[in-house]
C-alpha positions as CSV (number, residue, x, y, z in Angstrom):
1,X,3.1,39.5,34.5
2,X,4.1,36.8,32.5
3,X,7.8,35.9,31.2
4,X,9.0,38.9,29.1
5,X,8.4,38.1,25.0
6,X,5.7,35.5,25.4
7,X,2.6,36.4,24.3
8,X,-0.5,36.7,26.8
9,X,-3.8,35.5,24.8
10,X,-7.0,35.4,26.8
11,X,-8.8,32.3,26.1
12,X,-12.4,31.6,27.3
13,X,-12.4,29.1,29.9
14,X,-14.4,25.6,30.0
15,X,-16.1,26.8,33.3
16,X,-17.6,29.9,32.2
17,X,-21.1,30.3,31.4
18,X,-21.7,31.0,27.8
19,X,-25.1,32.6,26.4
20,X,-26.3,33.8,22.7
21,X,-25.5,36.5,21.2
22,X,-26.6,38.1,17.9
23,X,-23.9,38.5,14.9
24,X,-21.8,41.3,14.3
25,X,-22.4,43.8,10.8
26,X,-20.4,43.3,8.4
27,X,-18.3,45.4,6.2
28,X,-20.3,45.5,3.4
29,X,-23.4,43.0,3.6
30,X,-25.2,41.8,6.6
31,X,-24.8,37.7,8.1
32,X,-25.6,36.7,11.2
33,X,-23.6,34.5,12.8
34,X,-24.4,32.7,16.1
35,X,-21.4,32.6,18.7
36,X,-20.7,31.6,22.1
37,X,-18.6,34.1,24.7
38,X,-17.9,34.5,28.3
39,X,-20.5,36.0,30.8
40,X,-18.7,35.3,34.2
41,X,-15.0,34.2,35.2
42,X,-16.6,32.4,38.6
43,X,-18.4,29.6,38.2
44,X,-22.3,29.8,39.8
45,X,-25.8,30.3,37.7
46,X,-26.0,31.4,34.1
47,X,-27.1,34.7,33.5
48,X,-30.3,35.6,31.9
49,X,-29.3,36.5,28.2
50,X,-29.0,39.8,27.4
51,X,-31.9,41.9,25.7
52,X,-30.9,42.7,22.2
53,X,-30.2,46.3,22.0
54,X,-28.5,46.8,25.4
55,X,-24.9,47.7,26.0
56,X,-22.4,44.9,27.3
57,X,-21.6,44.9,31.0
58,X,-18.5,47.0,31.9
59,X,-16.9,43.7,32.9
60,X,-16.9,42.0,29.4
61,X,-14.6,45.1,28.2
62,X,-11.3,43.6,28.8
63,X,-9.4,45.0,25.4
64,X,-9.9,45.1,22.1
65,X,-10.5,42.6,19.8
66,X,-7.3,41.8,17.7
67,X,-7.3,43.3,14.5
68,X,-6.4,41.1,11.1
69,X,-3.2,41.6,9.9
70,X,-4.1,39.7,6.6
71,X,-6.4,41.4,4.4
72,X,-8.7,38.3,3.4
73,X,-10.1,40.8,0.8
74,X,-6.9,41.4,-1.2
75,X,-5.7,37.7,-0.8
76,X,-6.4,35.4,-3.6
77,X,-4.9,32.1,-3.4
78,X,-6.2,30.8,-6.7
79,X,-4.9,33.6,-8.2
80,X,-1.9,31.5,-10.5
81,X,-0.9,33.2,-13.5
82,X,0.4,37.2,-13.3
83,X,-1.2,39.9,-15.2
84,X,-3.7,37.1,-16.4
85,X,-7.3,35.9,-15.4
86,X,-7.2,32.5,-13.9
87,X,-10.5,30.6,-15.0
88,X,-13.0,30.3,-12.0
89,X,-10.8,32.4,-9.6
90,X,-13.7,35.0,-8.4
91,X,-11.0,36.9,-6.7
92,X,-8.4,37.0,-9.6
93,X,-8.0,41.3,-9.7
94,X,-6.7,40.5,-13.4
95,X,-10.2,39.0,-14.1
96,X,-13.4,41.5,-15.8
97,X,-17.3,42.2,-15.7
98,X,-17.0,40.0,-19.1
99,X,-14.8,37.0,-17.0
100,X,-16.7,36.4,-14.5
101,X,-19.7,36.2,-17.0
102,X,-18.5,33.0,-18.6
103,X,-17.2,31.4,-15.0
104,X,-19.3,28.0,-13.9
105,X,-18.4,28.1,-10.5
106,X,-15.7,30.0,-8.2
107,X,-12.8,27.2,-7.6
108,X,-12.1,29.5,-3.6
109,X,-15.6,30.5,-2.4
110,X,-14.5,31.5,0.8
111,X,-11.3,33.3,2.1
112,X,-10.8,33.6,5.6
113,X,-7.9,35.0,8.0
114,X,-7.2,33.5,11.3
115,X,-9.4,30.7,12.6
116,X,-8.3,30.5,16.3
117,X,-9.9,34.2,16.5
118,X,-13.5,34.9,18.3
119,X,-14.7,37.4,15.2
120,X,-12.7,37.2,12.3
121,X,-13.3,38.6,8.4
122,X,-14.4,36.4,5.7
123,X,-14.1,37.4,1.9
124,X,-17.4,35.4,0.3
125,X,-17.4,35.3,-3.3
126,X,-20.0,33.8,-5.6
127,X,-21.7,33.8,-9.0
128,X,-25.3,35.1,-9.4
129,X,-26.3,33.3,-12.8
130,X,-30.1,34.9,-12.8
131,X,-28.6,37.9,-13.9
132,X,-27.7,38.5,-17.5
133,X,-25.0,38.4,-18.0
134,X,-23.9,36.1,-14.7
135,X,-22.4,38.5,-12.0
136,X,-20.0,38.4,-9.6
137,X,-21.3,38.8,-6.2
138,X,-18.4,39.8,-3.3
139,X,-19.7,40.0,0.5
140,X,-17.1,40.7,3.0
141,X,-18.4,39.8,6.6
142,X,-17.6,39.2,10.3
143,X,-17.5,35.3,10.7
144,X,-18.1,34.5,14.8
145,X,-16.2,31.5,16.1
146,X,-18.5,29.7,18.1
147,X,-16.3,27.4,19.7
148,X,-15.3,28.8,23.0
149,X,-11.5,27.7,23.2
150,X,-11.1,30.6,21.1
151,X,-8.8,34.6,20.9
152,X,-10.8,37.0,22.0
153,X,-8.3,40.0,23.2
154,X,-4.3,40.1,22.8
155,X,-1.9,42.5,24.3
156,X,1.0,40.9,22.1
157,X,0.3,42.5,18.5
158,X,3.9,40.9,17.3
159,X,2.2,37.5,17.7
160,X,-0.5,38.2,14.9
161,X,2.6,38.0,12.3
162,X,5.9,36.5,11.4
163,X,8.5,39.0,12.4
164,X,10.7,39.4,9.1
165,X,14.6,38.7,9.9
166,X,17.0,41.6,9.8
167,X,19.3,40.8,7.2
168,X,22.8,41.8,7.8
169,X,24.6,45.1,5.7
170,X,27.5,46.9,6.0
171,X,25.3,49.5,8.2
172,X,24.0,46.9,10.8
173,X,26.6,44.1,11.2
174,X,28.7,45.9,14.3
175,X,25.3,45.9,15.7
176,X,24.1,42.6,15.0
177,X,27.4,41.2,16.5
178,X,27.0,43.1,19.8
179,X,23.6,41.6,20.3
180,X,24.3,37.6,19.3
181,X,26.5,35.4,20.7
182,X,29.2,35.8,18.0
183,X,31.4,33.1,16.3
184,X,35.2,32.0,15.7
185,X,37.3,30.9,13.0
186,X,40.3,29.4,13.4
187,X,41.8,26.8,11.4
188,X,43.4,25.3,14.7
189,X,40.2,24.7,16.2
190,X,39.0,21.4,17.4
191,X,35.5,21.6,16.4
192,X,34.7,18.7,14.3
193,X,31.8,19.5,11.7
194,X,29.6,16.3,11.8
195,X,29.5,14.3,8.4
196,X,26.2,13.3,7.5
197,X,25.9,9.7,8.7
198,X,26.8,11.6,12.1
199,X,24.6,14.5,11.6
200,X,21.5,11.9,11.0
201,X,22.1,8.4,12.6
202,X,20.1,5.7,11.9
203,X,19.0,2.6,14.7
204,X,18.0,0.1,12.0
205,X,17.2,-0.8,8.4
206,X,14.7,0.9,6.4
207,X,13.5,-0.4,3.0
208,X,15.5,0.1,0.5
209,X,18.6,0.9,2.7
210,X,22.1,-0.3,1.5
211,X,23.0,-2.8,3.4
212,X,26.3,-1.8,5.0
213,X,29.2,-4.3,6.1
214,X,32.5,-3.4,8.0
215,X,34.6,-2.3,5.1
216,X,32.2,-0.1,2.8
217,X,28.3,-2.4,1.9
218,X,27.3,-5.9,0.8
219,X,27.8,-6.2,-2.9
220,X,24.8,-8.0,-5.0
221,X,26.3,-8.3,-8.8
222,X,23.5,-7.2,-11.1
223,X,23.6,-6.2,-14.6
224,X,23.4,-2.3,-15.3
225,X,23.6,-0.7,-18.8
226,X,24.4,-4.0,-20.1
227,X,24.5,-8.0,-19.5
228,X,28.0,-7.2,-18.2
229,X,28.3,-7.9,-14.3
230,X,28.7,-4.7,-12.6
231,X,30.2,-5.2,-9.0
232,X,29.0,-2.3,-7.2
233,X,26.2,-2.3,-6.9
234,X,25.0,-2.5,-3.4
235,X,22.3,-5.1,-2.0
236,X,19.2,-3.3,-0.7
237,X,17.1,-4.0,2.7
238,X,14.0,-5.9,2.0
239,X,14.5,-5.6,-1.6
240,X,14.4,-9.6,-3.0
241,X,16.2,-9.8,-6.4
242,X,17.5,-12.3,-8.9
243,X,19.4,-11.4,-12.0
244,X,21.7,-13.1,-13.9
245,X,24.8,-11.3,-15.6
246,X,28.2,-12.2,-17.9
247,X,31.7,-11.8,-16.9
248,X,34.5,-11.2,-19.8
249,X,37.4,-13.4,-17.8
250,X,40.6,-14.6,-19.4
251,X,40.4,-17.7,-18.2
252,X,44.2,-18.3,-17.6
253,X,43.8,-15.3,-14.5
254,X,40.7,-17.5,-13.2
255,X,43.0,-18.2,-9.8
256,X,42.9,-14.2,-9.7
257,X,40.0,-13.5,-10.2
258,X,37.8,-11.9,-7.1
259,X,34.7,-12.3,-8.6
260,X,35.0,-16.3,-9.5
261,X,36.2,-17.2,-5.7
262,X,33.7,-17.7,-2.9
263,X,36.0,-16.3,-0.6
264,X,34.7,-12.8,-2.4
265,X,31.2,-13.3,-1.4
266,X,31.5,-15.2,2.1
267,X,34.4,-12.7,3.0
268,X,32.5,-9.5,4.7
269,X,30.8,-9.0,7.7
270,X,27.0,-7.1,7.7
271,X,26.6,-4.7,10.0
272,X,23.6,-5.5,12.3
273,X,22.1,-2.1,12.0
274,X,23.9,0.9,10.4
275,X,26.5,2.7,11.4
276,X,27.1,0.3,14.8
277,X,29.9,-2.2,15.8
278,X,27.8,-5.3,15.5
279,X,28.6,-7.8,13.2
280,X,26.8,-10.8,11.7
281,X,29.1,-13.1,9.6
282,X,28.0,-14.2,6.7
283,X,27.8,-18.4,7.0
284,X,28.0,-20.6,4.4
285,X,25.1,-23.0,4.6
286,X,25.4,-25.5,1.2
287,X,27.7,-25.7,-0.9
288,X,27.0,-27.9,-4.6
289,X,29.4,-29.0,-7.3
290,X,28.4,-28.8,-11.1
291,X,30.5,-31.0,-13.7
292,X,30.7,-30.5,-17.1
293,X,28.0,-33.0,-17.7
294,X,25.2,-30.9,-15.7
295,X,25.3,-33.5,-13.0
296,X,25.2,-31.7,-9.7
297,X,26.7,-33.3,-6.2
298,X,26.1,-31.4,-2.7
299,X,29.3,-31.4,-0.8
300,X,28.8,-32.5,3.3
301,X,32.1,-30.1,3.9
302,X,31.4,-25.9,3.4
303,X,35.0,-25.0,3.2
304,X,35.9,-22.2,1.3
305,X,37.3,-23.5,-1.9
306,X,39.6,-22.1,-4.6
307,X,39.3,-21.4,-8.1
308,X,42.2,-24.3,-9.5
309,X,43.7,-24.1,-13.0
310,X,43.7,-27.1,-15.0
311,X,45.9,-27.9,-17.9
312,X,44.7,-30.7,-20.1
313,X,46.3,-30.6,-23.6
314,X,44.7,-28.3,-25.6
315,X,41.5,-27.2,-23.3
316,X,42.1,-25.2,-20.5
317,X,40.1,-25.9,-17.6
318,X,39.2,-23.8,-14.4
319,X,37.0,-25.8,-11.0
320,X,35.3,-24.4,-8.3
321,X,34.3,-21.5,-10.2
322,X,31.5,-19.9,-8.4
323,X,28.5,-20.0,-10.7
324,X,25.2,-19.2,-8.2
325,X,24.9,-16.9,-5.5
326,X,21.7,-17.0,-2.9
327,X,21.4,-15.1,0.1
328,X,19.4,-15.6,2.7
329,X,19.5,-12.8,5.7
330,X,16.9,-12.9,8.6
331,X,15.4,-9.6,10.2
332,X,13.4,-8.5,12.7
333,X,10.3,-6.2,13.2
334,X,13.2,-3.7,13.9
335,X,14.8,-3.6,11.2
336,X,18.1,-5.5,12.3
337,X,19.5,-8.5,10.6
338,X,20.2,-11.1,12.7
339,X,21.6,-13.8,10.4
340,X,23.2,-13.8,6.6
341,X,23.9,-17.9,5.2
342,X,25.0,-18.3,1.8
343,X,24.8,-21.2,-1.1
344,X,27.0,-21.6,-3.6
345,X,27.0,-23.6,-6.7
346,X,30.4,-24.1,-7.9
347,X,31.5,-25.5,-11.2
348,X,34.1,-26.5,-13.7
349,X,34.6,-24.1,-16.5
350,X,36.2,-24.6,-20.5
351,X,37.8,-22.4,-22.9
352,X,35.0,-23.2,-24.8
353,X,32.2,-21.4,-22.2
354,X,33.7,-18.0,-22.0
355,X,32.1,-15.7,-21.6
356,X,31.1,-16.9,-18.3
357,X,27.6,-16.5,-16.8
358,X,26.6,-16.3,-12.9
359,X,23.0,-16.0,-11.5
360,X,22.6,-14.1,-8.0
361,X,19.8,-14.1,-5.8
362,X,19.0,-12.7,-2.3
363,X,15.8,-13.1,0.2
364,X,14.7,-11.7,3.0
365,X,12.6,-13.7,6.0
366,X,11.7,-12.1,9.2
367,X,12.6,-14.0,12.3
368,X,10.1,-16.4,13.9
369,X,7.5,-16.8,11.0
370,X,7.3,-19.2,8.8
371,X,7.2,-18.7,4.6
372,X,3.1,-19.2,3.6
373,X,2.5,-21.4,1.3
374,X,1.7,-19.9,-2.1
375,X,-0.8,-21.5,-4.8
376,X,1.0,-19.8,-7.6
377,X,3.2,-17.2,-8.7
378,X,1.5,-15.1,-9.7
379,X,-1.4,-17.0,-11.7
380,X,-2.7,-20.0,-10.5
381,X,-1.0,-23.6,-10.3
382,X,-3.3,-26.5,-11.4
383,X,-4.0,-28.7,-8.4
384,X,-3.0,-26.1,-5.4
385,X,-5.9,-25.2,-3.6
386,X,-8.0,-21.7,-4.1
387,X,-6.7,-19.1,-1.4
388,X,-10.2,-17.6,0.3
389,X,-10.7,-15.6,3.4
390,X,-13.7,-13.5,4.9
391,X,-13.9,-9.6,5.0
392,X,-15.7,-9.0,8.5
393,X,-16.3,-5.5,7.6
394,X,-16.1,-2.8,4.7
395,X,-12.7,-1.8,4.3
396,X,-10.9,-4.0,6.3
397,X,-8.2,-6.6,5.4
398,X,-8.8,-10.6,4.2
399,X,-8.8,-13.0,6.9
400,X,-7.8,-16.3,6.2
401,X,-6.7,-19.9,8.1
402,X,-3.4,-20.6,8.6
403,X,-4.3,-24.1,6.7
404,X,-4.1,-23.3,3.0
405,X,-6.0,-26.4,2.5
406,X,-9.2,-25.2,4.7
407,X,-9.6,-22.0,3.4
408,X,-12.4,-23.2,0.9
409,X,-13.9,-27.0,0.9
410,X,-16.9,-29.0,0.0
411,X,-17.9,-32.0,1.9
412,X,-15.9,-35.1,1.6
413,X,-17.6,-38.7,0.3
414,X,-17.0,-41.5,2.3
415,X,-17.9,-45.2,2.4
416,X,-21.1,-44.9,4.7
417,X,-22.6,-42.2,2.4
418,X,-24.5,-40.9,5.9
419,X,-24.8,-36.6,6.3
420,X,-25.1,-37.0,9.6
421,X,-22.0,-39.0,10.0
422,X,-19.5,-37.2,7.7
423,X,-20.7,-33.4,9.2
424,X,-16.8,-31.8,10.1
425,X,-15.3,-34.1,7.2
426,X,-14.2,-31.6,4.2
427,X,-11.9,-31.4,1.4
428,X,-10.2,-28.7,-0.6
429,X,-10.9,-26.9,-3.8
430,X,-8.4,-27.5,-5.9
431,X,-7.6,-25.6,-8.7
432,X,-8.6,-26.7,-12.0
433,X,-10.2,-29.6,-10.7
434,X,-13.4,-30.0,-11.5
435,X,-15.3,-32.1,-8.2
436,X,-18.4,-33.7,-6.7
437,X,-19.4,-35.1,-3.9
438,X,-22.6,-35.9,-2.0
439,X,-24.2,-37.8,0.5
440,X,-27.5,-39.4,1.7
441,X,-29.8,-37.9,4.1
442,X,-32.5,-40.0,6.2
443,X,-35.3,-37.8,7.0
444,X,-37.8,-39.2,9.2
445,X,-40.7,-37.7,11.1
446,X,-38.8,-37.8,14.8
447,X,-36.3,-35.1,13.1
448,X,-37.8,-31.6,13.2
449,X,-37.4,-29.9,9.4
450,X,-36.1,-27.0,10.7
451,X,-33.2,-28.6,12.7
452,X,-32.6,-30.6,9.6
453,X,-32.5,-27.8,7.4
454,X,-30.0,-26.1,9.5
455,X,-27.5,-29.7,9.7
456,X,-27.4,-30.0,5.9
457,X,-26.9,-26.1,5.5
458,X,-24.1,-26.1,7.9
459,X,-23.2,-29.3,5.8
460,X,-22.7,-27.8,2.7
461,X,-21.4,-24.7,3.2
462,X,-18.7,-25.6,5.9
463,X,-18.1,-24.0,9.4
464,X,-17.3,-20.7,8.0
465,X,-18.2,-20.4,3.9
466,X,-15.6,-17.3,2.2
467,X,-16.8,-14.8,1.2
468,X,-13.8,-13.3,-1.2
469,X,-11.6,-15.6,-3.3
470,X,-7.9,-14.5,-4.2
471,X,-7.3,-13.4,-8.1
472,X,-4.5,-14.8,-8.1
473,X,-2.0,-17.7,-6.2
474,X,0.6,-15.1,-4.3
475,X,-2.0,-12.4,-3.7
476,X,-2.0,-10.8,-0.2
477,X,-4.4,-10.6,2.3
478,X,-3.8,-6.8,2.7
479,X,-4.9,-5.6,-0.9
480,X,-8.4,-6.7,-0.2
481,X,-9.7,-4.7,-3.2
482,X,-8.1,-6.6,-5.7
483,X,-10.3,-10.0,-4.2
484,X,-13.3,-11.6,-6.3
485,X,-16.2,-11.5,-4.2
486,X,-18.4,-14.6,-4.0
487,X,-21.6,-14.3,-4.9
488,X,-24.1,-16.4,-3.0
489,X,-27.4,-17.3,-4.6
490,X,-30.0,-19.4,-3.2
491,X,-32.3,-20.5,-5.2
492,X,-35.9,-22.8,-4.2
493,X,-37.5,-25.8,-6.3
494,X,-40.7,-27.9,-6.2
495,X,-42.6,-24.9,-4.2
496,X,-46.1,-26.8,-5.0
497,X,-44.9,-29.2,-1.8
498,X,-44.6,-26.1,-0.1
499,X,-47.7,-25.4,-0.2
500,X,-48.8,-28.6,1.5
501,X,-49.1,-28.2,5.2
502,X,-46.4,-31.8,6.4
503,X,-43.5,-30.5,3.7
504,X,-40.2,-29.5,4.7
505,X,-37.9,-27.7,2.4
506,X,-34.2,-28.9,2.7
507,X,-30.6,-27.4,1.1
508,X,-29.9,-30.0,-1.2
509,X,-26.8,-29.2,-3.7
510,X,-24.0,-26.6,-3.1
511,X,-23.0,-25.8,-7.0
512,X,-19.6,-23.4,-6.8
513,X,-18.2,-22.3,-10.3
514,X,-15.0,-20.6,-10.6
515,X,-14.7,-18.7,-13.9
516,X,-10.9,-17.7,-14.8
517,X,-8.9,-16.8,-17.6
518,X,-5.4,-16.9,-19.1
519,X,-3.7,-13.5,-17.7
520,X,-0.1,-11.9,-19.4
521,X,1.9,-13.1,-22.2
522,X,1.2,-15.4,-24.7
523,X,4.6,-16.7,-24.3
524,X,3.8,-18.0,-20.1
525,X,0.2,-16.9,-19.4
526,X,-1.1,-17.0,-15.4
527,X,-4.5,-18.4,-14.5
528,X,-6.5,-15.4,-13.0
529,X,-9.8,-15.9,-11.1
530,X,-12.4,-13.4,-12.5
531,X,-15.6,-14.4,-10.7
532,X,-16.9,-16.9,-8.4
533,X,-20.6,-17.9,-7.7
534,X,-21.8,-20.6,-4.6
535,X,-25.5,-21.2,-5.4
536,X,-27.3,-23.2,-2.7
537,X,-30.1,-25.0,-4.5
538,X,-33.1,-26.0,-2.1
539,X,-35.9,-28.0,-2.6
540,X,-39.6,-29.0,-1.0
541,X,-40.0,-32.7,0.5
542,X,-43.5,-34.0,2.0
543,X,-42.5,-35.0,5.4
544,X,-42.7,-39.0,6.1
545,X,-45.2,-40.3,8.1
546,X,-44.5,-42.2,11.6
547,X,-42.4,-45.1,11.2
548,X,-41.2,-44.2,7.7
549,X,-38.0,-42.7,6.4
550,X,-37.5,-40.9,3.2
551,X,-33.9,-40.9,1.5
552,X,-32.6,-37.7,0.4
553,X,-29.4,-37.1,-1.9
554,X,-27.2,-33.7,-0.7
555,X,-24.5,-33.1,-3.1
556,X,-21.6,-30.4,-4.0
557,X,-20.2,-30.1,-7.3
558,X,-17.3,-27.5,-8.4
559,X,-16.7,-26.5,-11.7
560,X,-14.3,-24.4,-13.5
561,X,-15.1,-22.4,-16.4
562,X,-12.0,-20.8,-18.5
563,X,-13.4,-17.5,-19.4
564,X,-10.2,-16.5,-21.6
565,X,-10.9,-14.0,-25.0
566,X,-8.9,-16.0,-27.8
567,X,-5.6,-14.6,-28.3
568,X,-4.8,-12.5,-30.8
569,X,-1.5,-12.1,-32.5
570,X,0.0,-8.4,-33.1
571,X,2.4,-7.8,-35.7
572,X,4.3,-5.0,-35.9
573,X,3.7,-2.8,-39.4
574,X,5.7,-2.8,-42.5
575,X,8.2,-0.2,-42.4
576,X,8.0,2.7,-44.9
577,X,10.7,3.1,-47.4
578,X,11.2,5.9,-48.0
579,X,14.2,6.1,-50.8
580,X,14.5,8.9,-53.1
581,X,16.9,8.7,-56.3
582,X,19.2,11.4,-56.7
583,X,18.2,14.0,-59.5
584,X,20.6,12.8,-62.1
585,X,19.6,9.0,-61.6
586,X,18.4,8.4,-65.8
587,X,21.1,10.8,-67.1
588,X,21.6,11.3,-69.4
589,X,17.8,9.3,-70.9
590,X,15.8,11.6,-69.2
């Protein structure tokens, strides 16, 4: 006996020998099913299979089979709207003869109870469109499971089905309280109901999260419903931002004034993770003075400073008015934040500049890596190298150097002109730069042509050519969809040689073009790349004779095509008016 109110399910055993067995009848049609059952409970030699026909061994007749407590043939889960036919729901009871003539398919072919059961039903439903009109056609059958981890008997029919709660009455509730544990009020009592930071505690920052400090959370200023600078609003985990907003200020209160004192932003203390007693200050790393004539001086000293009121005649002045905000907090893999530094730029401020406007920013680097290098942001800056990186298999993310400036080259020219000399020597692709290079290639008869075609392939093309090129400047290796493929073409010249029995064909030019177009506004369009092709021209070459040396020119050339639709203007339409005279306009001429 097991533990009283756990269910006892007999399951068939890895061990047991297992033979065929023909499918049961079904309810209404007949499919046959093949399934697998056990024949012994010891372990030792199969059994022969049973003959069709015979009756099972008194052994196998341990209970019966669990009987559905779901009616698969009066459940219809497609079956949306009430007292109306849902279109291509075969087992829709609101649904006609004349319905189901006009159906294309049935949306739930199947409907089938439990799945961890040996034999369980199956509704089937399908169209049969030879007919005319097209029929309906309903089978409900005896599906075998043929896995053998699988319910063949039960003892515990409450398991088959939810139990449904008693719900409590006038009738039941002295019963109900005799069987539960029952419960106390009492306004005196020291139970404490948890609040819900308690009730679901968090161990570190998830994106998004507000960052929280030791007094309430970090404020980032940012402008809400208008260009006015709203306070509270709180600075988010991961989130980088930069907004710029306008403060109303009298500027005779500017000594007063919270929000114009770096005091206000340096002040609190960020919680390392939420809800803990760990603190990371908030450190002040530069701090740089603006005059009234734009000129801008870096201060060696990062004390906190003070907005000061000056009085000269008839313009009122205000210093060290806090004018730029960045933030800079570090994080970990964790989600904690192990560092906060701040940069101020301070300045002076007139009657004549009020309203006043402040710019705040705030970034987020994880510990122990270092910022890549971007070519743009987002489009393409002219002379920054292309970002390229190879896909080793379907699916998978962009791999690329750690050197942005390696990530796709041609071969470098030098002074000796020699292939075999400059082979490792490369330089980048840059952006809008259109390049070529070459070289000169001694071929001679002591050099096999199939070694040399392999040097001055591996020339050309690098130690590992790309194979995807990034759209744009700040795109990520992750979103490997969004790269341009490159499509590599090789293409052969002079094939009479060829046919000559001394001629060696040799990779002579590597000719990469880069086609891109303008991308966004009109007003600050980004450089896009749109497709990039490498074709790797080759050619035949009538090997020298002994003693003799034939000079071959290997070149690259990169060129960059702008692709880019002319721009075309919109202008918004002419706006209807619409203006009717009042009824008594020509009275009293008309």
């Amino acid at each position: 006996m097991g533990p009283r109110g756990l269910p006892l399910l007999l399951l068939l055993g890895c061990g047991a020998s297992v033979s065929a067995q023909a499918g049961a009848t079904p309810a209404v049609t007949t499919e046959r099913f093949n399934y697998t059952e056990a024949a012994s409970a010891t372990l030792g030699p199969s059994p022969q299979p049973r003959p069709p026909g015979t009756s099972r061994p008194p052994g196998l007749s341990s209970g019966p089979r669990p009987t559905p407590v779901t009616d698969v043939a009066a459940l219809c889960v497609c079956d949306l709207s009430p007292a109306q036919c849902d279109v291509n729901c075969c087992c829709d009871p609101d649904c006609s003869s004349v319905d189901f003539s006009v159906f294309s398919t049935c949306s739930v072919p199947v409907v089938t109870g439990d799945s961890q059961f040996c034999s369980q039903k199956a509704a089937i439903y399908s169209l049969n469109f030879t007919a005319d009109p097209p029929q309906r056609i309903f089978k409900l059958v005896d599906r075998i499971n043929p896995s053998i981890f699988c319910i063949r008997n039960t003892n515990y029919k409450p398991a088959l089905s939810f139990i449904n709660p008693e719900v409590p009455d006038e009738n039941n509730f002295d019963k109900l309280m005799k069987t539960s544990d029952g419960f106390t009020l009492n306004a005196e009592s020291d139970v404490s109901f948890p609040t819900k930071l308690d009730a679901l505690p968090t161990a570190k920052y998830e994106y998004g999260a507000r960052l929280q400090t030791s007094d309430s959370f970090l404020r980032f200023p940012s402008p809400l419903t208008s260009s006015l600078c709203t306070d509270e609003n709180p600075a988010a985990f991961l989130v980088n931002q930069a907004v710029k907003c306008t403060r109303e200020i009298n500027l005779e209160e500017c000594e007063k004034i919270e929000a114009l004192s770096m005091a206000y932003y340096s002040g609190p203390e960020i919680l390392r993770v939420p809800n803990s007693r760990t603190k990371v200050p908030i450190t002040v790393k530069s701090v740089i003075i603006q005059s009234l004539n734009k000129t801008l001086t870096r201060l060696e000293n990062t004390t906190i400073l003070q907005p000061a009121l000056i009085n000269t005649g008839p313009v009122t002045l205000c210093s060290n008015v806090v004018l730029e905000v960045k933030y800079g907090l570090t994080y970990t893999d964790a989600g904690d934040v192990t560092k906060a530094d701040l940069s101020f730029l301070l300045g002076t401020v007139s009657s004549v500049v009020v309203p006043l406007q402040q710019k705040f920013a705030i970034h987020f680097i994880q510990q122990n890596t270092k910022p890549v290098p971007l070519s743009g942001n987002p489009g393409y800056v002219v002379g920054l190298p292309l970002a390229a990186g190879v896909q080793p298999q379907k699916g998978s993310g962009i791999i690329q150097t750690t050197n942005r400036y390696g990530q796709l080259t041609i071969l470098r020219s030098t002074t000796e002109q020699d292939c075999l000399a400059i082979e490792g020597i490369r330089t980048p692709v840059l952006f809008g730069y259109n390049m070529q290079s070459g070289c000169k290639l001694r071929l001679t008869k002591a050099l096999p042509c199939w070694l040399m075609a392999q040097k001055v392939e591996s020339l050309l093309k690098g130690q590992r050519f790309p194979d995807h090129v990034a759209p744009f400047g700040n795109s990520r290796a992750q979103d490997a969809l969004d790269w341009v493929p490159v499509h590599f073409i090789t293409q052969s010249y002079n094939m009479k040689h060829s046919i000559l029995q001394d001629s060696c064909q040799l990779p002579v030019a590597l000719v990469i073009e880069v086609k891109w177009t303008k991308y966004g506004s009109l007003l600050n369009p980004q450089a896009r790349v749109v497709n990039v092709t490498a074709n790797l021209i080759s050619s035949s070459f009538p090997e020298p004779s002994a003693g003799h040396e034939k000079l071959i020119l290997v070149s690259t050339a990169v060129t960059f095509v702008d692709v880019s639709a002319p721009a075309e203007a919109g202008f918004r339409a002419l706006p209807a008016i619409n203006a009717r005279l009042p009824f008594d306009f020509f009275f009293p001429f008309v």
